[in-house]
C-alpha angles and dihedrals in degrees: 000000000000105000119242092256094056092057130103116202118211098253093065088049093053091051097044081045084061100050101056100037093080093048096054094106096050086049095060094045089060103047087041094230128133111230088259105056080052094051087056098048091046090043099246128107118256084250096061095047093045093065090048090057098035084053087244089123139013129251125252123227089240084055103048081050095053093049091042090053093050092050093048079045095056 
């Protein structure tokens, strides 16, 4: 059983989501990767990831995760 304090609600995923949606394409700049060479190290296609940063669709919390975890790791 996760305590109450560990848990994130969805509303605070969707906020955090937001924030960093607009922000996709600087993210790869800095890292100096193409989107597809970021797809493949989150575990999504480039399709896929194009239509996250486009706002075509919308992140999901994995991804946000994924994309968190490669910035803390650069």
């Amino acid at each position: 059983m996760v305590r109450e304090k560990w848990t994130i609600d969805d509303t605070y995923k969707k906020e955090y989501i937001n924030k960093l949606s607009p922000k996709l394409s600087a993210i790869r700049t800095v890292l100096d990767v193409s989107q597809d060479e970021l797809a493949h190290i989150i575990g999504i296609t480039r399709q896929t990831y194009n239509a996250i940063e486009t706002g075509r669709k919308e992140m999901s919390w994995s991804t946000y995760l994924a994309i968190i975890a490669i910035l803390f790791a650069n």
